[in-house]
C-alpha positions in Angstrom: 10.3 15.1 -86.2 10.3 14.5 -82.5 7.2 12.8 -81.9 9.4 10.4 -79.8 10.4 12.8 -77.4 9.8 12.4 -74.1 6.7 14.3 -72.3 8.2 17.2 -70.7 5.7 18.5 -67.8 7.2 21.8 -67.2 6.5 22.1 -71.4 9.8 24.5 -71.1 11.9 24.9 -74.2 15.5 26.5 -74.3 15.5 28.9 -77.6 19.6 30.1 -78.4 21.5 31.3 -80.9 19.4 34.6 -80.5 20.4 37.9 -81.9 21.4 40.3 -78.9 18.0 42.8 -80.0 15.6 40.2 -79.7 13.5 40.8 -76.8 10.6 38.8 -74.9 8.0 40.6 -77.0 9.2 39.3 -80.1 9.2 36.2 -79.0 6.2 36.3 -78.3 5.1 37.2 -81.2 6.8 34.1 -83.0 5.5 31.4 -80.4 2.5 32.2 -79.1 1.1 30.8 -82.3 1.9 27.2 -81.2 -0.2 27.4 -78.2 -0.8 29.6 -74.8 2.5 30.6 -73.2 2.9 30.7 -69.5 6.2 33.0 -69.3 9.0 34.3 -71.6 12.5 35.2 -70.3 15.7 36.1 -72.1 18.6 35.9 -70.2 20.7 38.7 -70.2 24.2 40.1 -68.6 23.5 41.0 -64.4 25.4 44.2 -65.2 25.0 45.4 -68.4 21.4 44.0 -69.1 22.7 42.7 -72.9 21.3 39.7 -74.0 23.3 36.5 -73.4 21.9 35.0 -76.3 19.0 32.5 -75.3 15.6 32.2 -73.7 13.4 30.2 -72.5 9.4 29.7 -72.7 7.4 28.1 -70.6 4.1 27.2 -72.3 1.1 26.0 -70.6 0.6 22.7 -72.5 3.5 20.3 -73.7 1.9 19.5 -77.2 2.2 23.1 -77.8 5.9 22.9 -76.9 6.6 20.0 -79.0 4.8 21.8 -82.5 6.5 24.8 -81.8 9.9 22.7 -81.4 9.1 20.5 -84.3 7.4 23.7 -86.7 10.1 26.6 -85.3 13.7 24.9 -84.8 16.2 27.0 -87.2 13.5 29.7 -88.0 15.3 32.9 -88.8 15.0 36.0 -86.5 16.5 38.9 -87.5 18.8 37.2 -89.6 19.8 34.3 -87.0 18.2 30.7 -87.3 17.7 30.4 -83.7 18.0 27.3 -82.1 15.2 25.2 -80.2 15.6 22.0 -77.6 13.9 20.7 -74.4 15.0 22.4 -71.5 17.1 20.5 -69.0 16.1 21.4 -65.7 18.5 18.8 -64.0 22.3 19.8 -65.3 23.0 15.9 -64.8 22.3 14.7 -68.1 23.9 17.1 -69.5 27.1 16.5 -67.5 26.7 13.0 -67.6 27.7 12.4 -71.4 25.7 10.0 -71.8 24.1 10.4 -75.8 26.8 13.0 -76.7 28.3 12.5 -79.5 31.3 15.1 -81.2 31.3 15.5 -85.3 34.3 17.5 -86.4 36.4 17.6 -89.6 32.8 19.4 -90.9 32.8 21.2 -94.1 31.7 25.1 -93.3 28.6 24.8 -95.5 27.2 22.6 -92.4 24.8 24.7 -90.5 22.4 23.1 -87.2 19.7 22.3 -89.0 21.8 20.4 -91.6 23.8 18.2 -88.8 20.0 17.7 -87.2 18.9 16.3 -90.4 21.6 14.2 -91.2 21.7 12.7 -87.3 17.9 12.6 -86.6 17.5 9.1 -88.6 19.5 7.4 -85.8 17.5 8.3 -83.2 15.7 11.2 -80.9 17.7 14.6 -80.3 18.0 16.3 -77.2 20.3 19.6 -78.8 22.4 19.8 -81.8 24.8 22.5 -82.2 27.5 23.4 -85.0 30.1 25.5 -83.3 30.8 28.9 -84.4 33.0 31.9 -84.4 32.6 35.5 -86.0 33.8 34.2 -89.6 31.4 31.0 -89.4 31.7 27.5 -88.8 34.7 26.1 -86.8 34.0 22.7 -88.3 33.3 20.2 -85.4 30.0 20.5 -83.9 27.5 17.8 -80.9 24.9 15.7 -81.2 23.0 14.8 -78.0 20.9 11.6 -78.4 18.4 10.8 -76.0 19.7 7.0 -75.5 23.2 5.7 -75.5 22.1 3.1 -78.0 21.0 6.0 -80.7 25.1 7.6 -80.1 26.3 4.2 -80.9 24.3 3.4 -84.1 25.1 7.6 -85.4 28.7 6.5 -84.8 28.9 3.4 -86.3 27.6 4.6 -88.9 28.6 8.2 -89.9 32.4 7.8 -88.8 34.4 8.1 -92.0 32.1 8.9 -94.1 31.7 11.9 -96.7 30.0 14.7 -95.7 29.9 17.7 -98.7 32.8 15.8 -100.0 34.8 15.5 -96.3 35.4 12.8 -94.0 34.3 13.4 -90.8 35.2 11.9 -87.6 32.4 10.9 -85.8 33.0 9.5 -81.7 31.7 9.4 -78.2 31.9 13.4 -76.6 34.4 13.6 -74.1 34.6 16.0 -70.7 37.2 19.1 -70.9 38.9 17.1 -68.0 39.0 14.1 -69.8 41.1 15.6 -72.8 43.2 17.7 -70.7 44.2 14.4 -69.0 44.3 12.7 -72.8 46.2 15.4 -74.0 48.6 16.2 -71.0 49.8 12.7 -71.5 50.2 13.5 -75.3 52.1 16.6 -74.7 54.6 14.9 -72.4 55.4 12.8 -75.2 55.9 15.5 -77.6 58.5 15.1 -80.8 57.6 17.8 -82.8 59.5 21.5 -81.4 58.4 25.0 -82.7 61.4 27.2 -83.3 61.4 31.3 -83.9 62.6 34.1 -83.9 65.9 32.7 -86.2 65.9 35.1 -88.8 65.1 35.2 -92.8 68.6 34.2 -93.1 67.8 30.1 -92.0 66.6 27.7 -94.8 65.4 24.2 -94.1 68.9 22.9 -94.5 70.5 25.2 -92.1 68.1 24.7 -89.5 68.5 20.8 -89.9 72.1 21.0 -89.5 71.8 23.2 -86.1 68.7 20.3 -85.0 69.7 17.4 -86.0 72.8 17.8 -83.4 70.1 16.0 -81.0 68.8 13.5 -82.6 67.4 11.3 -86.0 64.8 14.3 -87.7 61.7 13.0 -89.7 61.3 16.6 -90.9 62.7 20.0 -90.7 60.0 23.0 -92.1 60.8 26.8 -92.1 57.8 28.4 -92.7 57.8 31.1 -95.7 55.9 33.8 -97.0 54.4 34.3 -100.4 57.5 35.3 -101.7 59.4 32.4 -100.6 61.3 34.1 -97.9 61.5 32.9 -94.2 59.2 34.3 -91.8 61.0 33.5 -88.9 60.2 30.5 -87.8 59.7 26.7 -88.4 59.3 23.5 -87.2 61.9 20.1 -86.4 59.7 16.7 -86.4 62.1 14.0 -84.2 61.9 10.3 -83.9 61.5 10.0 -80.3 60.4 12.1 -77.4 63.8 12.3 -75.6 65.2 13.5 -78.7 62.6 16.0 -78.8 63.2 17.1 -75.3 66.9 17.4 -75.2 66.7 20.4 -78.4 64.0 22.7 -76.3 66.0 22.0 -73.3 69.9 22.9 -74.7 68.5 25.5 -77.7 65.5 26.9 -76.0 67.4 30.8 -75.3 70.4 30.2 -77.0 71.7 32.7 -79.8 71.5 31.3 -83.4 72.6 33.8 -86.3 72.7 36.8 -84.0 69.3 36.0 -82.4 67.7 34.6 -79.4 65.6 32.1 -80.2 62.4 30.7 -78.5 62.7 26.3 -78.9 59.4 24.2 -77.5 56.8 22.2 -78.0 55.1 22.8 -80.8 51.1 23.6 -79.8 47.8 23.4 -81.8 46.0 26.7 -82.8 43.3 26.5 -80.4 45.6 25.2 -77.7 48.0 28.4 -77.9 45.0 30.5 -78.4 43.6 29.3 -75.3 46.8 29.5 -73.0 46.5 33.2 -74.6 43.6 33.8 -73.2 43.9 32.5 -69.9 46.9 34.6 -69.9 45.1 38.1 -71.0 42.4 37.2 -68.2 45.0 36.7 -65.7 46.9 40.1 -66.1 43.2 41.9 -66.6 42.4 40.3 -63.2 45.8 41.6 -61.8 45.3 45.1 -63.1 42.3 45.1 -61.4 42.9 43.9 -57.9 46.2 46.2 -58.1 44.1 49.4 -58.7 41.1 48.6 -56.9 40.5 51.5 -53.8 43.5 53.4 -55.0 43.2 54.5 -58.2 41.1 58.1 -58.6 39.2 59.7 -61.4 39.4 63.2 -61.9 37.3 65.3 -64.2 36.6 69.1 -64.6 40.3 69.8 -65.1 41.1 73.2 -65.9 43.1 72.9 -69.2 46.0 74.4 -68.3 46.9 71.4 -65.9 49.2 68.7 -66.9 50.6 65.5 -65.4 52.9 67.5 -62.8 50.1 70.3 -62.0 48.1 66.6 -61.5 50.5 65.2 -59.0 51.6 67.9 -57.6 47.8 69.4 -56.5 47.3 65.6 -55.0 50.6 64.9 -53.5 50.0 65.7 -50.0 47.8 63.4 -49.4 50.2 60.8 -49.9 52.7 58.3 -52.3 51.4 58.9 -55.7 52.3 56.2 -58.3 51.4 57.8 -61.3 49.1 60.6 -62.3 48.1 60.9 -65.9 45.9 63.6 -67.4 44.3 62.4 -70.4 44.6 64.2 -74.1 44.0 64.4 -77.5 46.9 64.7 -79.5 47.8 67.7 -77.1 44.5 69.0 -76.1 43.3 68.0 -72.8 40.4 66.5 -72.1 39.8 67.2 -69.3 40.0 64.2 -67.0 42.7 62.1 -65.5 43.8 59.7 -63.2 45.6 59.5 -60.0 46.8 56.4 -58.4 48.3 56.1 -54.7 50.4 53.4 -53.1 47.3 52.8 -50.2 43.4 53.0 -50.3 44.1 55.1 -47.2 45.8 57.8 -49.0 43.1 57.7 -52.2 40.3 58.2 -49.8 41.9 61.3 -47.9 42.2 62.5 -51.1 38.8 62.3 -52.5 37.6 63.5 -49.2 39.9 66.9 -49.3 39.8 67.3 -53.1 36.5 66.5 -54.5 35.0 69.7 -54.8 37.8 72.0 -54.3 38.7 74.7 -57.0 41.5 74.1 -58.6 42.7 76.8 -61.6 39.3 78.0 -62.9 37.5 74.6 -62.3 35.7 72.6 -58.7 37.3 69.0 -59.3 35.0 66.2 -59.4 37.2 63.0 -57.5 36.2 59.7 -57.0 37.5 56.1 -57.1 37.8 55.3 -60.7 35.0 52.6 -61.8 35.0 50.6 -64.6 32.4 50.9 -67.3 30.2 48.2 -66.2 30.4 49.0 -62.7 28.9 52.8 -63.3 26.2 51.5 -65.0 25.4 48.8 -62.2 25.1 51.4 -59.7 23.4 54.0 -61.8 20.8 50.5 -62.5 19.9 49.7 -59.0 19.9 53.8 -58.1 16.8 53.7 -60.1 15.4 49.8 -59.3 16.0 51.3 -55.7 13.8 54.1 -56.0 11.1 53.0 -57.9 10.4 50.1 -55.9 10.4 52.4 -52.3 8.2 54.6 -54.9 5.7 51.3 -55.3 5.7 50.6 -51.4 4.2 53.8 -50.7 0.2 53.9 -49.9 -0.9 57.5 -51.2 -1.3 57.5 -55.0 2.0 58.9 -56.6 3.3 59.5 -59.9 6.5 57.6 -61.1 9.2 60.5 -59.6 11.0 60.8 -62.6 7.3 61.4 -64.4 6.7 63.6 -61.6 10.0 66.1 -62.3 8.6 68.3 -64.8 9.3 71.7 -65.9 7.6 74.0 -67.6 8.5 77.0 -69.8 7.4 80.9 -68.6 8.0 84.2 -69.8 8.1 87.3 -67.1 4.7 89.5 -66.8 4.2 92.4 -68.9 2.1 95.3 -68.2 -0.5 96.2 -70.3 0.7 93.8 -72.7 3.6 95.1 -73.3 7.1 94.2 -72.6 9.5 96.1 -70.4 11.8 98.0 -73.5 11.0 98.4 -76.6 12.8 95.5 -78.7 13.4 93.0 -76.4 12.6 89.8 -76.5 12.4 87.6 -73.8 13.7 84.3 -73.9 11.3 81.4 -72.3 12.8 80.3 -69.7 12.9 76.5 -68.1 11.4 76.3 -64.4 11.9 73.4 -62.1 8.6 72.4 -60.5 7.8 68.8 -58.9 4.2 69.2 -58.6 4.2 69.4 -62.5 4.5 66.6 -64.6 4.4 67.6 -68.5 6.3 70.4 -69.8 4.2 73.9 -70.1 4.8 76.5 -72.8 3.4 79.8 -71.7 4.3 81.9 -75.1 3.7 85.8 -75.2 4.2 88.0 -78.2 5.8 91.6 -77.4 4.2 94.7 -78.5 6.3 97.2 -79.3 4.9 101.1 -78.9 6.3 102.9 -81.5 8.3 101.4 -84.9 11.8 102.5 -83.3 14.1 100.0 -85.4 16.4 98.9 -82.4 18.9 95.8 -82.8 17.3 92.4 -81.1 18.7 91.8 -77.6 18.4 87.8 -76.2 17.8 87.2 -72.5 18.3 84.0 -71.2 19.6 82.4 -68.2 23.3 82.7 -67.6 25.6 80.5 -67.2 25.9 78.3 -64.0 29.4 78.9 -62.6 31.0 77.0 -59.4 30.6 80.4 -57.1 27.4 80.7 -58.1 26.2 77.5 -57.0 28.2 78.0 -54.2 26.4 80.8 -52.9 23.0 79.4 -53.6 21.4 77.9 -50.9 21.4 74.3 -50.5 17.5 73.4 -51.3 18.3 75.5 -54.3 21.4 74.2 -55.7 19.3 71.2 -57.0 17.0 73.4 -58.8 19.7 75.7 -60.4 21.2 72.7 -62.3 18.3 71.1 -62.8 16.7 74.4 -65.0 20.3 74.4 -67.2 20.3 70.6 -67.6 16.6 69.8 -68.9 16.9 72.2 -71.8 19.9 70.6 -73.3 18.5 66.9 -72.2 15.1 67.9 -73.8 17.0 68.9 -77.3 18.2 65.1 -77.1 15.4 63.6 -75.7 11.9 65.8 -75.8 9.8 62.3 -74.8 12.2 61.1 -71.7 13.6 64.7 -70.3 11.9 64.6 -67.1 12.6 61.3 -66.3 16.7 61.4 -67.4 16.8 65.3 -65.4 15.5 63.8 -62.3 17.9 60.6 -62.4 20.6 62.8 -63.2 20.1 65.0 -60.1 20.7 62.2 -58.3 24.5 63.0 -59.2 27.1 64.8 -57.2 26.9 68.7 -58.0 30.4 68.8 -59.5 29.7 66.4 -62.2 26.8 67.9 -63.0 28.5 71.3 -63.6 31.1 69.8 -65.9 28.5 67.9 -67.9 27.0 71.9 -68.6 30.3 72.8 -69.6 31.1 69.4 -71.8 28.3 67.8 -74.1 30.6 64.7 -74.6 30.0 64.0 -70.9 26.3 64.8 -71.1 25.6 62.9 -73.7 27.3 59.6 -72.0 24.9 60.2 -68.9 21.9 60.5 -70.9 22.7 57.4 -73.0 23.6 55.7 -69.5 20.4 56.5 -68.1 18.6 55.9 -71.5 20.2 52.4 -71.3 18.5 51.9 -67.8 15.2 53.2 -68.5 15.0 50.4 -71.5 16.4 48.2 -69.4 13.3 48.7 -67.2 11.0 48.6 -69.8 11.9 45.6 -71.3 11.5 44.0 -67.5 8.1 45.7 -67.0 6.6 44.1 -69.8 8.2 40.6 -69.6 5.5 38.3 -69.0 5.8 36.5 -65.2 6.8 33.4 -64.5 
C-alpha cells in the first residue's frame, strides 16, 4: 500500500486518534511485532498528564516502520481505529500545502480508512484524516499527497462525483488565513440578514412588509417549530449588499411588535460557533487574570459561619469584594471564598488567618488554585523529591516506600491484659525505619468468666489544641498515625506511599481531611493520579 513511500531514516511513525487509556505499554504490545522498536512516547497534557491522543514510535529499522504502517493503519484499540502516517519532523511540508487536498459534502458512513482507500489510487499518502466530533463525522475531511501532481489528478477526478450516493466537493486545501481573508471579503458583501427575537406573532408576510422597506427581497423565511408556530426568528435574502446593509443598520435595536430585535448578518453554524468560543475563552481568560493573587480559599469552616460571619472575620485586613461560603441546599460545606480588591490585602490575610481558630475550627487559607494548577504542584512536589532521593550516594529506599507503620498492641503481664474485658484496639505507629506494615496481634486472657460488657480503646480523636500542644517534631507523627488508617481502608497496597505525600501538606488541611472524608478522598485520588502518572513515565521505553 505504500511501497512508494519515501525511506524515512529516523523510521518514526505518528500513531493518533488514540483512546485517552492507551498507554506506551500497549503500544508496545501492538507494534513490536513489526520489527525492534527503539522508543515509544504518548504525548500527554503538561499538567494533567491525560493523553492528548497520539504517539509516536521510533523503530530501529524503516522496513519495519513501513509493514507496521502498511499492516496496522485503522487497527482498532480499545474500540478506536487509530490512525498511522510518517512522521514529519520538519513542520514545513506540512505548512506548506503543497499535496493537501480538502473533501467535504462526505456522507457520515465515511470513516479514514474508507477516504484512504478511495484516494490511494491517485497517488502516495502522507495522512488522511476524516474530521470528527462527539456525534461522528462532520463530513469534510484531507488528503495529503506526497506530490502536487497526485492532488491534481485526485481532484480532477473525484470533484463532483458520488460518493455513498453524495456529491462531494473535492479542491486544493487552503490556510485558515487564506479563508478568513476569502471569507472576510465575502462577509462584507453580505445580502442575507438574520433577524430575532420578533415574537410568535410575525409570519413570513409580516416580516416582508417591515423588510422589504429597504430594498427588492429574494426571500423572506421565519423559521417555525414542529407545530408550525414561529420560533422567533427568520431570515430576509436581498438583492444587493447595500440593500442588505441599510436593514441591520436602521432595524438592528429597533422595537418591532413590542420587542427589541437583534438585525445582522446572517452567519454559518460553524462560523457563530466559533466566534462563541473565542468569546467563552476570552471572558474565562478575564476571570482569571481578575482573580489571580486575590482571590482566597477557605476550608475548615465551622458550620455555623455564613457569608457575613465570612466577611466580617476577614474584613480587616482590607476591601473585600465578595465572600461566599459554599452550601448544599442550606448545609454548609464547609469551604468558601474570599476575594480582595489588592494581592496586598489577600496575602496579609492568609498570613494572619491561616491557622487561626475561628468558632470551633483552625482555618486553612490560601490563594485559591484552579484544579489543574493543585495537581501541577502536588506533581513536581513528588518529581522533586524523588529525583534529590536518586542523587543521593548511600543506598535508600523510595521515601514514600520508606514511611511505614506498623500495628502494636500495649504489653501485658503474664499474658494477660490489664482489666478483665477489655480489648485493646491495635493501634497504627508512625516509624520511618519500617517499610511494610506490621501486625503484632495478642489474644486477651481473661481470669475468671465475669460477663462484663466489651469496652473499645482506640486512639482519640486529633483536635486543633491538641496538636497545638504537641511538640513540633511530633505534630507530623500525630496526623500521620490518624491519616494511614483511613488511607489504608482505601488503598492497603499504596498507604505508605499516599501518607508520606500527604504529610507533605500544611497541618490545617490535614486536620480537616480527618474530620471530612470528601476531602480525603480527593487527596488520595490526587496523589493516586500522580503516582500513575510516575509509573507510566518509569516504564516508558527511552528515546
Amino acid at each position: 500500500m505504500n511501497s512508494s513511500g519515501p525511506a524515512y531514516p529516523l523510521a518514526s511513525l505518528y500513531v493518533g486518534d488514540l483512546h485517552a487509556d492507551v498507554t506506551e505499554a500497549m503500544l508496545y504490545q501492538k507494534f513490536s511485532p513489526a520489527g525492534p522498536i527503539m522508543s515509544i512516547r504518548v504525548c500527554r497534557d503538561i499538567i494533567t498528564r491525560r493523553s492528548l491522543g497520539y504517539a509516536y514510535i521510533n523503530f530501529q529499522q524503516p522496513a519495519d516502520a513501513e509493514c507496521a504502517l502498511d499492516t496496522m493503519n485503522y487497527d482498532v484499540i480499545k474500540g478506536r481505529p487509530i490512525r498511522i502516517m510518517w512522521s514529519q519532523r520538519d513542520p514545513g511540508l506540512r505548512k506548506s500545502g503543497v499535496g493537501n487536498i480538502f473533501i467535504k459534502n462526505m456522507d457520515e458512513s465515511i470513516d479514514n480508512k474508507a477516504l484512504y482507500d478511495t484516494f490511494s489510487a491517485f497517488g502516495n499518502i502522507l495522512s488522511c484524516k476524516v474530521v470528527c466530533d462527539e456525534k461522528g463525522s462532520k463530513g469534510y475531511g484531507f488528503v495529503h499527497f506526497e506530490t502536487h501532481e497526485a492532488a491534481n489528478r485526485a481532484i480532477d477526478t473525484m470533484n463532483g462525483m458520488l460518493l455513498n450516493d453524495r456529491k462531494v466537493f473535492v479542491g486544493h486545501f487552503k490556510s485558515r488565513k487564506e479563508r478568513e481573508v476569502e471569507f472576510g471579503t465575502k462577509a462584507m458583501k453580505f445580502t442575507n440578514v438574520y433577524i430575532k427575537n420578533f415574537g410568535e406573532d410575525y409570519n413570513d408576510e409580516k416580516l416582508k412588509e417591515v423588510f422589504s422597506a429597504f430594498g427588492r427581497t429574494l426571500s423572506v423565511r421565519v423559521m417555525k417549530d414542529e407545530r408550525g408556530r414561529s420560533r422567533g426568528f427568520g431570515f430576509v435574502n436581498y438583492a444587493n449588499h447595500e440593500d442588505a446593509q441599510k436593514a441591520v443598520s436602521e432595524m438592528n435595536g429597533k422595537e418591532i411588535n413590542g420587542k427589541m430585535v437583534y438585525v445582522g448578518r446572517a452567519q454559518k453554524r460553524l462560523e457563530r460557533q466559533g466566534e462563541l468560543k473565542r468569546k467563552f475563552d476570552q471572558i474565562k481568560q478575564d476571570r482569571i487574570q481578575r482573580y489571580q493573587g486575590v482571590n482566597l480559599y477557605v476550608k475548615n469552616l465551622d458550620d455555623s459561619i455564613d457569608d457575613e460571619r465570612l466577611r466580617k472575620e476577614f474584613a480587616p485586613y482590607g476591601t473585600i469584594t465578595s465572600a461566599k461560603v459554599m452550601t448544599d441546599g442550606s448545609q454548609s460545606k464547609g469551604f468558601g471564598f474570599v476575594c480582595f480588591s489588592s494581592p496586598e490585602e489577600a496575602t496579609k490575610a492568609v498570613t494572619e488567618m491561616n491557622g487561626r481558630i475561628v468558632a470551633t475550627k483552625p482555618l486553612y487559607v490560601a490563594l485559591a488554585q484552579r484544579r489543574e494548577e493543585r495537581k501541577a504542584i502536588l506533581t513536581n512536589k513528588y518529581m522533586q523529591r524523588l529525583a534529590t532521593l536518586r542523587t543521593m550516594t548511600s543506598p535508600i529506599i523510595d521515601s514514600y516506600q520508606q514511611t511505614g507503620y506498623y500495628m502494636t498492641v500495649p504489653q501485658t503481664v503474664g499474658g494477660r491484659t490489664d482489666m478483665p474485658g477489655v480489648t485493646r484496639n491495635s493501634q497504627y505507629k508512625y516509624s520511618s525505619a519500617v517499610r511494610n506494615a506490621q501486625q503484632v496481634i495478642t489474644i486477651p486472657v481473661v481470669p475468671a468468666p465475669v460477663m462484663e460488657p466489651p469496652v473499645h480503646i482506640g486512639p482519640e480523636p486529633l483536635t486543633a489544641s491538641m496538636l497545638a500542644a504537641a511538640p513540633l517534631m511530633d505534630q507530623k507523627q500525630l496526623l500521620g498515625e490518624r491519616l494511614y488508617p483511613m488511607i489504608h481502608a482505601l488503598h492497603p497496597n499504596l498507604a505508605g506511599k499516599i501518607t508520606g505525600m500527604l504529610l507533605e501538606i500544611d497541618n490545617s488541611e490535614l486536620l480537616h481531611m480527618l474530620e471530612s472524608p470528601e476531602s480525603l478522598h480527593s487527596k488520595v485520588d490526587e496523589a493516586i493520579a500522580v503516582l500513575q502518572a510516575h509509573q507510566v513515565k518509569e516504564c516508558s521505553p527511552t528515546k
